[in-house]
N, C-alpha and C positions, 0 to 999 in steps of 0.2 A: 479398313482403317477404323481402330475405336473411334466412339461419338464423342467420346471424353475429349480428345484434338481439340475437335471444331467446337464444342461445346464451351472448353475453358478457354479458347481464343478469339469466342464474342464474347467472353468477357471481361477479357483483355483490352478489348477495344473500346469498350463500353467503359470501361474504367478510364484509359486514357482519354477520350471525351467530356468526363466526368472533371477530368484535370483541370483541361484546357479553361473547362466555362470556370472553374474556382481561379485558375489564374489570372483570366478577365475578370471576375470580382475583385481580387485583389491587388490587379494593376490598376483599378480605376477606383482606390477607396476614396480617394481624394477631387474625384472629377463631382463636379457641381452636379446636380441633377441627377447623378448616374441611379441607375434602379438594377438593382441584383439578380443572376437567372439559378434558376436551379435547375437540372437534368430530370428529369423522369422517361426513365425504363422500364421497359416491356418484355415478357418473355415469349418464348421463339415456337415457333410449329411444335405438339407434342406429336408422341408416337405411340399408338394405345397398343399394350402388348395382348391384354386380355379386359375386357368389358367387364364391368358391375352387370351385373342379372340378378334375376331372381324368378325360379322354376318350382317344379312343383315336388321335384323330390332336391333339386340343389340350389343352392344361392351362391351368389358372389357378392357381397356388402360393397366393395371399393375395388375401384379397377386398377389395373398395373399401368402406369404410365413410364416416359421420360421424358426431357424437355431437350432441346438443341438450343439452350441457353440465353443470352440478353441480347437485346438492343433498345440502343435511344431513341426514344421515340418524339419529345420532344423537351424543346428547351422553356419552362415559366417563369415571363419576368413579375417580379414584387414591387406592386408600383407602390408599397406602403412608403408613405413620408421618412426625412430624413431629416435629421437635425436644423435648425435656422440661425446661419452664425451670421452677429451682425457686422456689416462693413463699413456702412460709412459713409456710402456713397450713394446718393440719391438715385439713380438710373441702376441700380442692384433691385432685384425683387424675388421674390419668393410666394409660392403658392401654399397658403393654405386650403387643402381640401384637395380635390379629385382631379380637379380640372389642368388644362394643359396652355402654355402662350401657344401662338401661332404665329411661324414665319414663312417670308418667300422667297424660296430657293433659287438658284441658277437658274435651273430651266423654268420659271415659271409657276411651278407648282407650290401647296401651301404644305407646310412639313408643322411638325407639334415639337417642345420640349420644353422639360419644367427647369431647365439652364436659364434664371431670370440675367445673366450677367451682360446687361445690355451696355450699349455706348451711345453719343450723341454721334454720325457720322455728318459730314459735312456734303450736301448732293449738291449739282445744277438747280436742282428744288429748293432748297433750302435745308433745314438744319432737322436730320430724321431721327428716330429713336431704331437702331439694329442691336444685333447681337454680335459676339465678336470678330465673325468672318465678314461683315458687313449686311449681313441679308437682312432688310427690311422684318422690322416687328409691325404684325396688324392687328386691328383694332375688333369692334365686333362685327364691323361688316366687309372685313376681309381688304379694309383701303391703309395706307401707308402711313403712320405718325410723324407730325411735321410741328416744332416747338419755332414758335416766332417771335423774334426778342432773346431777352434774359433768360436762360435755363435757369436759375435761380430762382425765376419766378413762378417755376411750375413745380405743381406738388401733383404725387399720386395718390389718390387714396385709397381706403381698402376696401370700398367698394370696383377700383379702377378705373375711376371716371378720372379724367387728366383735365384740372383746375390750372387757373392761372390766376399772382395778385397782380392789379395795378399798382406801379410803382407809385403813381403821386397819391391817389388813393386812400391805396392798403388793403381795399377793398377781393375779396376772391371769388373768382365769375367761372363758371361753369364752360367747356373750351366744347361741349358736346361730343364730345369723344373717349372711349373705353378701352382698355387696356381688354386687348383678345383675348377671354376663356373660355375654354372647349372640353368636354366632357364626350366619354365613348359609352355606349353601349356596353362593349368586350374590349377596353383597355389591352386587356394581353394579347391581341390579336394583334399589337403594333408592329410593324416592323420598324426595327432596327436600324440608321442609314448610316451611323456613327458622325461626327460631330455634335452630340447629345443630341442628334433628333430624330424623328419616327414619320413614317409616312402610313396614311392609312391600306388598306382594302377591304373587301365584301366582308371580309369576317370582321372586322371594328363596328361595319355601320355609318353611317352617316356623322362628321360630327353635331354635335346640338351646344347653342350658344347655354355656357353656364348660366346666364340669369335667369335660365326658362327650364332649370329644373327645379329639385326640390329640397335639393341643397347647396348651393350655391357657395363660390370658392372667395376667399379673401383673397387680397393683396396685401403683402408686406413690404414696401420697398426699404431701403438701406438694412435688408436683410437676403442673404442668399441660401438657400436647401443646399444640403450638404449630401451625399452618398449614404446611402442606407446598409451598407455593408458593413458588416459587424468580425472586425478582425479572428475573434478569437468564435466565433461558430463556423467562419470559412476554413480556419486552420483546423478545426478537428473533422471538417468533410474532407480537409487534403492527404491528413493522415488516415482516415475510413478508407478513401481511394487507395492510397498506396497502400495499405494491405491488403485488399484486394485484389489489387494488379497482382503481390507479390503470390497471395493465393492460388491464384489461378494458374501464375506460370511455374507453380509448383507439382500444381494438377495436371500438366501442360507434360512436365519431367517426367511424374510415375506413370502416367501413360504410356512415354518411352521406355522408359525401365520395363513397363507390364509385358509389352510389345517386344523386348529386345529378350525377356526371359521366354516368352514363349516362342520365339524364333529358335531358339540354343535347344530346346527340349526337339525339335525336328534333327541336330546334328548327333 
């Protein structure tokens, strides 16, 4: 069987994978937080027909090779920032700089996402700061934000520290509590759990509270990060893929063609 087959039908594959992640970009231009992946390809086992040398009466400068064509290898997401469009609404935030909120999941566990589009929910505890499915937003040491009284009377600021004024007052007192910033090591290592959020492993690291690095992240509330996906550079990777694809299953054809002419030269 030609190698040209298998050759141009990993990269047919590799193309259609190439799709899928651009059409996740562009189902999700509009999801808060969302951060863009891009595809990186690898090529495949060669097969060295004749070696480079160099002898004493002959040489070979550059060797004969082939390749047995692509595969993905992995997927990297662009954790660059994303636009900050204002809403409105005091319990919205948005992260300027590197860092990630922290929430807590179903089971337990602490998950990251720069999705600031939090709510007041209403607990047995009393009145919490979550995100939209309800899971608890935490603070910097990992415990549960709880707003006592007036929500109106709590501001965030951009350091994150969560103030309250007294009403008779007017006076605004420090509540000793911080809005959870977390910073990675290796950001790209996140994985993925979808509901804008990520969970760590060995390859992220450890997370480290933002205000004990060296750059430290603002808070912007009644502002939300917007999708960093840029309509019109995904659409010219959609069309790069699609002629690709269309490439290869053209390569795919004249190998049948090549195949079916040198069948007929035996009749």
């Amino acid at each position: 069987m030609m190698r040209s087959l298998w050759t141009a039908a990993s990269g047919m594959k590799a193309m259609q994978f190439n799709v899928d992640t651009i059409a996740n970009n562009l189902a999700n231009v509009n999801t808060t937080g969302f951060k863009k992946e891009k595809v990186e390809f690898e090529d495949i086992l060669y097969v060295s027909m004749q070696q480079a040398y160099s002898a004493e009466n002959a040489q070979r400068p550059v060797n004969l090779q082939v390749g047995h064509g692509v595969v993905a290898r992995s997927t990297a997401r662009d954790f660059s920032s994303g636009n900050l469009e204002q809403t409105g609404n005091k319990l919205d935030m948005a992260i300027e700089g590197t860092a990630f909120f922290a929430v807590r999941g179903p089971d337990g566990g602490t998950y990251f996402t720069r999705d600031g589009s939090f709510k007041a929910s209403l607990t047995y505890d009393g009145m919490m700061l979550a995100n939209s499915k309800g899971y608890p937003v935490l603070d910097q040491d990992g415990m549960e934000i709880f707003f006592d009284g007036d929500l109106a009377n709590y501001e965030i600021q951009p350091s994150g520290e969560i103030t309250v004024r007294d009403p008779e007052t007017g006076v605004t007192m420090p509540t000793g509590q911080y809005i959870g910033l977390f910073q990675f090591q290796n950001p790209a290592a996140l994985e993925a759990m979808g509901g804008n959020m990520y969970r760590t492993n060995s390859a992220t690291g450890e997370p480290i509270a933002d205000f004990e690095t060296e750059t430290p992240s603002l808070v912007r509330n009644y502002f939300l990060e917007s999708s960093n996906v840029q309509i019109v550079d995904e659409m010219v990777k959609l069309i790069t893929a699609q002629r690709a694809y269309e490439l290869n299953s053209k390569a795919i054809t004249t190998s049948d063609e090549m195949l079916q002419t040198a069948n007929n030269i035996r009749r």
